[in-house]
C-alpha positions as CSV (number, residue, x, y, z in Angstrom):
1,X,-18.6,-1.3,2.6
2,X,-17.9,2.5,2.4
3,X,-16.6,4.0,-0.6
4,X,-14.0,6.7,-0.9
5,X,-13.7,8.8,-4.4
6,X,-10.3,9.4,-5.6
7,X,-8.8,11.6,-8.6
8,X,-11.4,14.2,-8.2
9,X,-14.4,11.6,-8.0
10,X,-13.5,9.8,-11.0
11,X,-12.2,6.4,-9.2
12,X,-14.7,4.8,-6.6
13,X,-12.7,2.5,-4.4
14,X,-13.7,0.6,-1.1
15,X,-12.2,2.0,1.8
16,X,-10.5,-1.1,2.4
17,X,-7.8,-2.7,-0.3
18,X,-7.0,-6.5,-0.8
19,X,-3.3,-6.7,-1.0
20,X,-2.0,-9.1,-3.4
21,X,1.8,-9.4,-2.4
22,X,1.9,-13.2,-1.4
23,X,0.2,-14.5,-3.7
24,X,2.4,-16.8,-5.9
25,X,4.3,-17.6,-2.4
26,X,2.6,-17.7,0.9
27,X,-1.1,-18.3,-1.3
28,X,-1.2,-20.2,-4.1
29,X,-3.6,-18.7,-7.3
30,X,-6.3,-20.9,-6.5
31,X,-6.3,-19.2,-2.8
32,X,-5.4,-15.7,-4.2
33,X,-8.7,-16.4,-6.7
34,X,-10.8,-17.6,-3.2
35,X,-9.7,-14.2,-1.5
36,X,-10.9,-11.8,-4.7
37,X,-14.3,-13.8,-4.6
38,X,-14.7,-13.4,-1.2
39,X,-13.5,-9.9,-1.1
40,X,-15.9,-8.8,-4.1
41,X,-18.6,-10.4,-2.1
42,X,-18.1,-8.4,0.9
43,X,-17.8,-4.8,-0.8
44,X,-14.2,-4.6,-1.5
45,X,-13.0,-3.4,-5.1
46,X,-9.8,-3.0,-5.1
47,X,-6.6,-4.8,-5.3
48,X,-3.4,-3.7,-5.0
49,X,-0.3,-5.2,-6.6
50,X,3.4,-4.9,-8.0
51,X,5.3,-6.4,-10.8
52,X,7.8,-7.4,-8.2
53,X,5.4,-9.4,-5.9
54,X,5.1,-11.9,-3.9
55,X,7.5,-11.4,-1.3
56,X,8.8,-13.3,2.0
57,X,10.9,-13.2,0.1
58,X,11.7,-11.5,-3.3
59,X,12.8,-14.3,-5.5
60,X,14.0,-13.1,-9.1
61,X,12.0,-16.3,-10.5
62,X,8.4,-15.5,-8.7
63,X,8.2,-11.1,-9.3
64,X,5.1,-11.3,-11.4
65,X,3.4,-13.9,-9.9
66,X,0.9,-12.0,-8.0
67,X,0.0,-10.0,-10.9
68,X,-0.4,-12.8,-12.9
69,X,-2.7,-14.7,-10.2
70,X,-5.0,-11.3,-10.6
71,X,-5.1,-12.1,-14.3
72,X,-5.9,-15.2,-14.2
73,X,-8.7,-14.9,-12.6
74,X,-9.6,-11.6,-14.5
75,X,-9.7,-14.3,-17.5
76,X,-11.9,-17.1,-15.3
77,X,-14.3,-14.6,-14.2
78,X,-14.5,-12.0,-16.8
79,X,-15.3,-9.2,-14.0
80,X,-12.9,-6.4,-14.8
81,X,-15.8,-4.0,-14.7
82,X,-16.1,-5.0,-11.0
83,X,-12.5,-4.4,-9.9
84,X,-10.1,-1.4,-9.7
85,X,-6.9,-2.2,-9.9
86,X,-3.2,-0.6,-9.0
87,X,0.2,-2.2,-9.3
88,X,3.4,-0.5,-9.1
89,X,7.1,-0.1,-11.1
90,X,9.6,-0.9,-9.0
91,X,12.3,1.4,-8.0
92,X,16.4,0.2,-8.2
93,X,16.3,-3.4,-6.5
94,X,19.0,-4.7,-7.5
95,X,19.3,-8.4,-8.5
96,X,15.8,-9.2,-9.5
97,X,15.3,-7.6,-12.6
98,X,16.4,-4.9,-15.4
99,X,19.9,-5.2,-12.9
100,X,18.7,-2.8,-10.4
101,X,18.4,0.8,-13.2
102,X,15.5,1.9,-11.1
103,X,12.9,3.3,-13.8
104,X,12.8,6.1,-16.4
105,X,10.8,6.7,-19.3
106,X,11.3,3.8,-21.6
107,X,11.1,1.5,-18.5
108,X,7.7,2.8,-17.6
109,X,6.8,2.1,-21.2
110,X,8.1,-1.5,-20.9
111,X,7.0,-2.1,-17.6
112,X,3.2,-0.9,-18.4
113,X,3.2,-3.6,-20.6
114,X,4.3,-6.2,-19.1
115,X,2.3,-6.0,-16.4
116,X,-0.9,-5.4,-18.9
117,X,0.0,-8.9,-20.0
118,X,0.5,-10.5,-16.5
119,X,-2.7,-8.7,-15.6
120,X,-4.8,-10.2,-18.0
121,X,-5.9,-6.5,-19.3
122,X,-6.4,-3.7,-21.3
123,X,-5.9,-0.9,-18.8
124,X,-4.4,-0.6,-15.3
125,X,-6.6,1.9,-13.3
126,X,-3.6,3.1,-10.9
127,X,-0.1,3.0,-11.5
128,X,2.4,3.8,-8.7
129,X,5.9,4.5,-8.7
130,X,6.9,2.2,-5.8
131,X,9.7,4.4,-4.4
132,X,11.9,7.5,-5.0
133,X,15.0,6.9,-7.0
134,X,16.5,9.7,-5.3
135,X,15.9,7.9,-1.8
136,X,13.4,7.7,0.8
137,X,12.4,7.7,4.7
138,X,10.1,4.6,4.2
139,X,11.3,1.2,5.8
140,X,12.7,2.5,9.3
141,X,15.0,4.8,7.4
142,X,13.8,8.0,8.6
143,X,15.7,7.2,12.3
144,X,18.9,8.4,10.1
145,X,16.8,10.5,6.9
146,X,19.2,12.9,5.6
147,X,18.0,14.5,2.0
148,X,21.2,17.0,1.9
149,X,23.0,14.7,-1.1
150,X,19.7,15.2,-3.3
151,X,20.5,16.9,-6.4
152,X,17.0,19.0,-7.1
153,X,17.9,19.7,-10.6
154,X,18.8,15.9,-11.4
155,X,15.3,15.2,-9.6
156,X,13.0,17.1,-11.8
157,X,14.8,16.1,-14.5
158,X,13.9,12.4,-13.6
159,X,10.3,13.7,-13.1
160,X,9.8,15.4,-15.9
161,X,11.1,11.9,-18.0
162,X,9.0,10.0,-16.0
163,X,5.5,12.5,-16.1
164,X,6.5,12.3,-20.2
165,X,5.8,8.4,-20.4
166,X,3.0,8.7,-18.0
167,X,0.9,10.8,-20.1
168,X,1.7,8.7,-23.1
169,X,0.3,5.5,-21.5
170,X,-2.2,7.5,-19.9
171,X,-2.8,8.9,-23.7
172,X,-3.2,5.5,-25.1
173,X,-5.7,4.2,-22.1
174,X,-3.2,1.6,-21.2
175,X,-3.2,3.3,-17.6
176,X,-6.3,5.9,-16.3
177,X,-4.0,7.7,-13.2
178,X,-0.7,8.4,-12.5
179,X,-0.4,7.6,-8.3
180,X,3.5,7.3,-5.9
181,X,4.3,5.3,-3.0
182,X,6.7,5.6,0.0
183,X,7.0,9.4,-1.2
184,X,7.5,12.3,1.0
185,X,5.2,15.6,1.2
186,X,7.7,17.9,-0.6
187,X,7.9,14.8,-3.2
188,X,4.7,14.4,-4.1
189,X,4.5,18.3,-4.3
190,X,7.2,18.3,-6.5
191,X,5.3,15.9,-8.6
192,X,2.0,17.6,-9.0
193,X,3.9,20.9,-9.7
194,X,5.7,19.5,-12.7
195,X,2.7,17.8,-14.1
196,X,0.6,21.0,-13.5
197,X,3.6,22.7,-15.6
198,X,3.7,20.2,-18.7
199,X,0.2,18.9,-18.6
200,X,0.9,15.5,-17.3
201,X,-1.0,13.6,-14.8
202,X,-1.7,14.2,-11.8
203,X,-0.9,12.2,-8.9
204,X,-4.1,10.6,-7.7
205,X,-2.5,8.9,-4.3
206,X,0.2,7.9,-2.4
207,X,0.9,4.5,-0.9
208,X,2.8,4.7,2.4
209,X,2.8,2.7,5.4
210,X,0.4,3.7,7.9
211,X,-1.0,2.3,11.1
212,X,-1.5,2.6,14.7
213,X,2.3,2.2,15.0
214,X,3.4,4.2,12.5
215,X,2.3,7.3,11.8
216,X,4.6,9.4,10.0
217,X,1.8,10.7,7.2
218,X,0.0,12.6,10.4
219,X,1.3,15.8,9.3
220,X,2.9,17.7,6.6
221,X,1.4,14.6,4.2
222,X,-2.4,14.6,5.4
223,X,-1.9,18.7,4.9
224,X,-0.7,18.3,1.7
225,X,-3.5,15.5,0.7
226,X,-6.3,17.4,1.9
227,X,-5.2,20.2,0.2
228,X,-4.5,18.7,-2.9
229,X,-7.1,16.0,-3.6
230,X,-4.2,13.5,-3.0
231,X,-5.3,10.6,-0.9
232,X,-2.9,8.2,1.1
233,X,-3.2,4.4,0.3
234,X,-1.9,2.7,3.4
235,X,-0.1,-0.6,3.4
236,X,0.8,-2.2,6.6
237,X,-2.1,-1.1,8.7
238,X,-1.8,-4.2,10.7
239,X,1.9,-3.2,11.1
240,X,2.9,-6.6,9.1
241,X,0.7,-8.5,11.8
242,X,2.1,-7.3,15.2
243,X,-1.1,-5.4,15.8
244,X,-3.1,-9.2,15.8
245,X,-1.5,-9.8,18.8
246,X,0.1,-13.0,17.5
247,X,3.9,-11.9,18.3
248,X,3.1,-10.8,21.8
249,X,5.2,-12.8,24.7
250,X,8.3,-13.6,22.4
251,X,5.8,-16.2,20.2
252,X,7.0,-16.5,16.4
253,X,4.1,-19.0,14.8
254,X,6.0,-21.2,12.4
255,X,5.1,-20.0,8.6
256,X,4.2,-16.3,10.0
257,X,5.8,-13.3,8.8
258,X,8.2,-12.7,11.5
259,X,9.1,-16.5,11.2
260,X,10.0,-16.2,7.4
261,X,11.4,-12.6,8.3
262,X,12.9,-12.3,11.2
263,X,12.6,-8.5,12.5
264,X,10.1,-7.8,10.3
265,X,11.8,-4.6,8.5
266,X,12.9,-3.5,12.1
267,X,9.3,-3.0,12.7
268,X,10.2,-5.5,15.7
269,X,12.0,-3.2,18.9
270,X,12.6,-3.4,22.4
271,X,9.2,-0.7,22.6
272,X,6.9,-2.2,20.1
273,X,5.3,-5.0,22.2
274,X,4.0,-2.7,24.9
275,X,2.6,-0.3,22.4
276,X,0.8,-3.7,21.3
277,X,-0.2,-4.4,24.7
278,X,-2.1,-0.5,25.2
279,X,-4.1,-0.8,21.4
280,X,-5.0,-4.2,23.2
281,X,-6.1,-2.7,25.7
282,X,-8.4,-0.5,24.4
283,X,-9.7,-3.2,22.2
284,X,-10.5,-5.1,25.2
285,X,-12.1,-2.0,27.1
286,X,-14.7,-1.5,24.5
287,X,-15.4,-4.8,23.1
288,X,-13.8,-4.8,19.6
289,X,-11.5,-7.0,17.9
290,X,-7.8,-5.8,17.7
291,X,-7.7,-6.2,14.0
292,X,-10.8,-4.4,12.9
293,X,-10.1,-2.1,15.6
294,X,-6.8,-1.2,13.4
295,X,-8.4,-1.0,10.8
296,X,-11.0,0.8,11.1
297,X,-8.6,3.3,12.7
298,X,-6.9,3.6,9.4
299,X,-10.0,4.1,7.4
300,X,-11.5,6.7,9.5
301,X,-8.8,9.0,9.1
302,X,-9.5,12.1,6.9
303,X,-6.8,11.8,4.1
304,X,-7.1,7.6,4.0
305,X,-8.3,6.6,0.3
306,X,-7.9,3.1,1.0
307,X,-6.3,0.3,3.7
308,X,-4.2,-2.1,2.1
309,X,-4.8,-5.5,3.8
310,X,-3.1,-8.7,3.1
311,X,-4.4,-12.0,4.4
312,X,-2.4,-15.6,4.2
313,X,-5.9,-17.6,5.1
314,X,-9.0,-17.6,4.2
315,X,-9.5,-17.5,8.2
316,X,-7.8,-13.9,8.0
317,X,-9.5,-12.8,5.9
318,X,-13.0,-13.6,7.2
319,X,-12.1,-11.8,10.3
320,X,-11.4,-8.4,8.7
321,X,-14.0,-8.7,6.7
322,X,-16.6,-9.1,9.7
323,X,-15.3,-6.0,10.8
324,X,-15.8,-3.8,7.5
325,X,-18.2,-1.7,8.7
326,X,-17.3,-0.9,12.4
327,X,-17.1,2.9,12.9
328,X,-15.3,3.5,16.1
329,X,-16.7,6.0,19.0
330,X,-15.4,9.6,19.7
331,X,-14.4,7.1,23.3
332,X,-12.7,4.7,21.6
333,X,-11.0,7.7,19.3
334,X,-9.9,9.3,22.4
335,X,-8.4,6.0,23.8
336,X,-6.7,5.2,21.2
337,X,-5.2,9.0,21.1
338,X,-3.6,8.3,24.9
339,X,-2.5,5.0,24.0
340,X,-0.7,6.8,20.7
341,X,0.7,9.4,23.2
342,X,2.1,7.1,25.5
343,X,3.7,4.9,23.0
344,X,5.0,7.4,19.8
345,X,7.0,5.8,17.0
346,X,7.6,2.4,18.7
347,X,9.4,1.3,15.5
């Protein structure tokens, strides 16, 4: 399994990430504890969470149950030396907990611990904001993005609160780095500046969606990244599954995503099928499996810390992780480019 360094070369993960965000719904925690073993035995080292997983779909009574699957069998196997481990604060979602406030200060303080406890754990090694409070272009909302309502000076203000608790559970090793998701470029810019100004952390990564279909971190974010030691964590690099293949022809297998969420995020458009079809395509030119074809595509790029993968069987998971070394050709590269060409943003 290859190995990426993160936060300077202080943080060793594998290049690809198990996701955690079904189990406690889709998995049960003796399935969720099957995937870690298998996992560890493959390579893979990380696991990424969220105190509000599982999902499909969020249910008030189940946000915590993924975390607390990971510490249970943190506590079974007694291996936290072999896993690194990220969960997330959730933004304002209203309904399931602390009535939608979003997070500040004393909520990061309260949150960190909670999740310690669900973890099973002394320290979390990266902890993510899960998305901007003052809005964001994540989830199909960049088709209508429009920033002008931002108030800067109420953002940094917000920052600066937040970069404040950070280095205090950073201080007290309850969290070793600071790390955003579904952030923009000039966010996450914003973000290192202020911490470089007070001495906070550092942002270590940021975990947006990113995959053959989608795209959006190609540019100004892989500048900033490379430039600033700031590495993407990509979730959805299967595209929530339409990538397998398995949605192609109008088929919706009963207990799949798109069954128990129909649209899938509006990932699902009159375009994406045929975009399907070309990745296929190439898949099928060269030999390779779809799936580890997709994901090796995320891993190879040059600003990818980690893939975020989620499987629902044990099936699934095997076949990624046959595929956990492929290394795709400068052919196959340049395939893949056409087929990217011919089908931009088909979601």
């Amino acid at each position: 399994m290859r190995m990426n360094k993160l936060a300077g070369g202080k943080l060793e993960v594998s290049a690809l990430c198990l996701g955690s965000m079904l189990w406690g719904s889709t998995n049960t925690e003796a399935e969720g504890h099957a995937q870690i073993d298998m996992s560890l035995d493959h390579g893979i080292n990380f696991i990424d969470s969220a105190e509000m997983y599982p999902v499909n779909p969020i249910k008030a009574e189940r946000c915590g149950a993924s975390e607390a699957v990971i510490g249970s069998w943190l506590a079974k196997s007694g291996r936290r030396n072999d896993v690194v481990i990220a969960t997330k604060v959730s933004g304002d979602n209203p309904g399931w907990k602390r009535g939608g406030k979003g997070y500040d200060s004393a909520i990061i303080r309260e949150a960190v611990d909670e999740s310690l406890v669900k973890l099973n754990t002394d320290y979390i090694d990266i902890y993510q904001t899960h998305w901007p409070l003052r809005g964001s272009y994540a989830f199909r909302k960049n088709w209508v993005y429009d920033p002008s309502g931002q108030n800067r000076a109420e953002t940094e203000a917000h920052m600066r609160d937040v970069l404040g608790a950070m280095a205090e559970v950073v201080a007290a090793g309850k969290v070793r780095h600071f790390a955003l998701s579904n952030e923009s470029a000039w966010g996450t810019a914003e973000w290192l500046r202020l911490a470089r100004e007070i001495g906070a952390p550092e942002v270590i990564s940021v975990q947006n969606e990113y995959s053959l279909l989608c795209r959006l971190a190609d540019t100004d974010l892989a500048e900033l990244c490379m430039n600033e030691d700031v590495r993407v964590l990509a979730y959805s690099p299967l595209a929530a599954g339409l990538l397998t293949g398995k949605y192609q022809n109008d088929a919706v297998p009963k207990g799949s995503r798109l069954d128990l969420s129909p649209g899938l995020g509006g990932r699902v458009t009159p375009r994406v099928f045929a975009a399907v079809d070309a990745y296929h395509a190439v898949a099928k030119k060269h030999g390779l499996d779809p799936v580890q074809m997709a994901l090796a595509f995320a891993v190879s790029r040059p600003f990818m810390g980690s893939s975020i993968f989620g499987a629902s069987s044990m099936e699934q998971l095997a076949r990624v992780l046959d595929g956990k070394d492929l290394i795709l050709s400068d052919e196959v590269l340049k395939d893949i480019d056409q087929a990217h060409r011919a089908h931009p943003m088909p979601f």
